[in-house]
C-alpha positions, 0 to 999 in steps of 0.5 A: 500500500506504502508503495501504491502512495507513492507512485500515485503523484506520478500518474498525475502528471500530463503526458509528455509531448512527443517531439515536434517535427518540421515539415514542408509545405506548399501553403497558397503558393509559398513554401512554408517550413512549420512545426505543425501536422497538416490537421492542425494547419487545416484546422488552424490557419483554413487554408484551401490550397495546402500540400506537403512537399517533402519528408518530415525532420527533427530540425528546421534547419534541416527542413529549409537546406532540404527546400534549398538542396531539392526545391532549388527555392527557398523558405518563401519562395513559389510553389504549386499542390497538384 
């Protein structure tokens, strides 16, 4: 029972967040390095026209030399969903 009173203020406390990735996005037609899922950018920010254009990355520094290596644009720069 001793035991039991003392894990109990360990179930109490809230979970913790998995890390966030960075992802890439074609967002109106701007590429867009964010942290946010695409259910929470549709669900945030309503956009109509919204696609993803590349991997997820743990960084988003990673995120934005793979827009410069890949996309051969920047964070900003034209893109278009199919």
């Amino acid at each position: 029972m001793r035991h039991a009173l003392v894990l109990l203020p360990l179930l109490c406390l809230p979970a913790l967040p998995a890390a966030a990735k960075t992802h890439v996005y074609c967002i109106e037609n701007r590429i867009v390095v964010e942290q946010r899922d695409m259910g929470l950018m549709r669900r945030d920010r309503g956009y109509a026209s919204i696609c993803t254009l590349g991997p997820s990355f743990d960084f988003s520094p990673d995120a934005t030399r793979w827009v410069e290596a890949n996309l051969r644009q920047r964070v900003g720069g034209d893109c278009r969903c199919p």
